[in-house]
N, C-alpha and C positions, 0 to 999 in steps of 0.2 A: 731584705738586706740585713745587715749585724749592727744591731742596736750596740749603742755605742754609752759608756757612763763617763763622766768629766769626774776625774780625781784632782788633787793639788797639785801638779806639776803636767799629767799625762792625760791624756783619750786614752784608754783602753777599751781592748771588746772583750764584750759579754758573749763568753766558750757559753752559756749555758742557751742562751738564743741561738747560736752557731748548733749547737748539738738539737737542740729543738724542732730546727727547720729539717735538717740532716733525716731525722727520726722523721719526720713526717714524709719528706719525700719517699724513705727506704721503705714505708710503708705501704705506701703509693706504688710502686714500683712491683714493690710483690704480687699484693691484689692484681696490678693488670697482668702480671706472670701465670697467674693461677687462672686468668680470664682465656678463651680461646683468640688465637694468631689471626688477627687481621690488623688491615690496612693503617686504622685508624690508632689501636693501642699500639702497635709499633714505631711511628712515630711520635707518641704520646710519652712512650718506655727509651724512647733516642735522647727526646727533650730535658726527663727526667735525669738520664743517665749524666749530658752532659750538666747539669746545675751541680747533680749528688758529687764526681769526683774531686771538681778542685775546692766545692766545701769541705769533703775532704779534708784536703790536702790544708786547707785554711785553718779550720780543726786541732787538728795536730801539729801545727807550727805554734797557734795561741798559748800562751802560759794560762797554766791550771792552777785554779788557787784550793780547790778541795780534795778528798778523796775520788767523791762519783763524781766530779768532771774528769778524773785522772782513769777512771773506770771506762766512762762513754769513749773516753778517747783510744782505749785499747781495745773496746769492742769495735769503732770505726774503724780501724786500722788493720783488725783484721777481716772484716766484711770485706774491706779493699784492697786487702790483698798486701798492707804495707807493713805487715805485723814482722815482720822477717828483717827489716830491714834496719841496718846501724843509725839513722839519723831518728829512727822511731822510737826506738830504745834507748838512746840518748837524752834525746827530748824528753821520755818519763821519765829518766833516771833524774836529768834535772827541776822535772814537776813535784819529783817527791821529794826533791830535798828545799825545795823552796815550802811546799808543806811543814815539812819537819822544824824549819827554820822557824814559821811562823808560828810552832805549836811553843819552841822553847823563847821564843820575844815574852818576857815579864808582860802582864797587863797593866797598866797607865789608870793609878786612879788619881782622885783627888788630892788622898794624901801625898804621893809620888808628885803631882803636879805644885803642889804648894812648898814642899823641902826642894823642888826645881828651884823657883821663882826665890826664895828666903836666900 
């Protein structure tokens, strides 16, 4: 399940655990693809299938706070077929401006804290 971090106000999940499991199942999934067609890996490749999509879909709805989770989330998206889609593009377009945002926030030092406080 999506390990989860306690920030000052919020839970938030950690895209980078979400993407991690993601990657291992899709891995998973190849390997028994590339294995021969019986009984067992077919339902094996069912079980996997339903876990991989609506992580997904979980995925790609999380806000992205780097670049390479902004990356895994374009290659999920299009492994699954959602790369096409307006709500997908949208979502990066807002990932990367929260990025951007975060690159021009001044950083907070001591001295910035102390002419705060004065």
């Amino acid at each position: 399940m999506a390990k989860t971090t306690r920030t000052t106000l919020r839970t938030t999940t950690n895209i980078d655990a979400l993407i991690e499991r993601y990657d291992i199942l899709a891995a998973r999934l190849d390997a028994l693809y590339k294995m021969e067609e019986d009984y067992a890996t077919e339902a094996e490749r069912t079980a996997i299938a339903h876990e991989a999509e609506p992580l997904a879909i979980q995925i790609i709805a999380t806000e992205a706070y780097t670049r390479r989770a902004v990356d895994a989330k374009d290659r999920i998206a299009t492994q699954e077929g959602f790369g096409r889609d307006q709500i997908v593009r949208r979502m990066r377009a807002y990932d990367l401006e929260r990025i951007a945002a975060r690159r021009r926030r001044p950083a907070r030092t001591l001295v910035n804290h102390a002419a705060a406080s004065a």
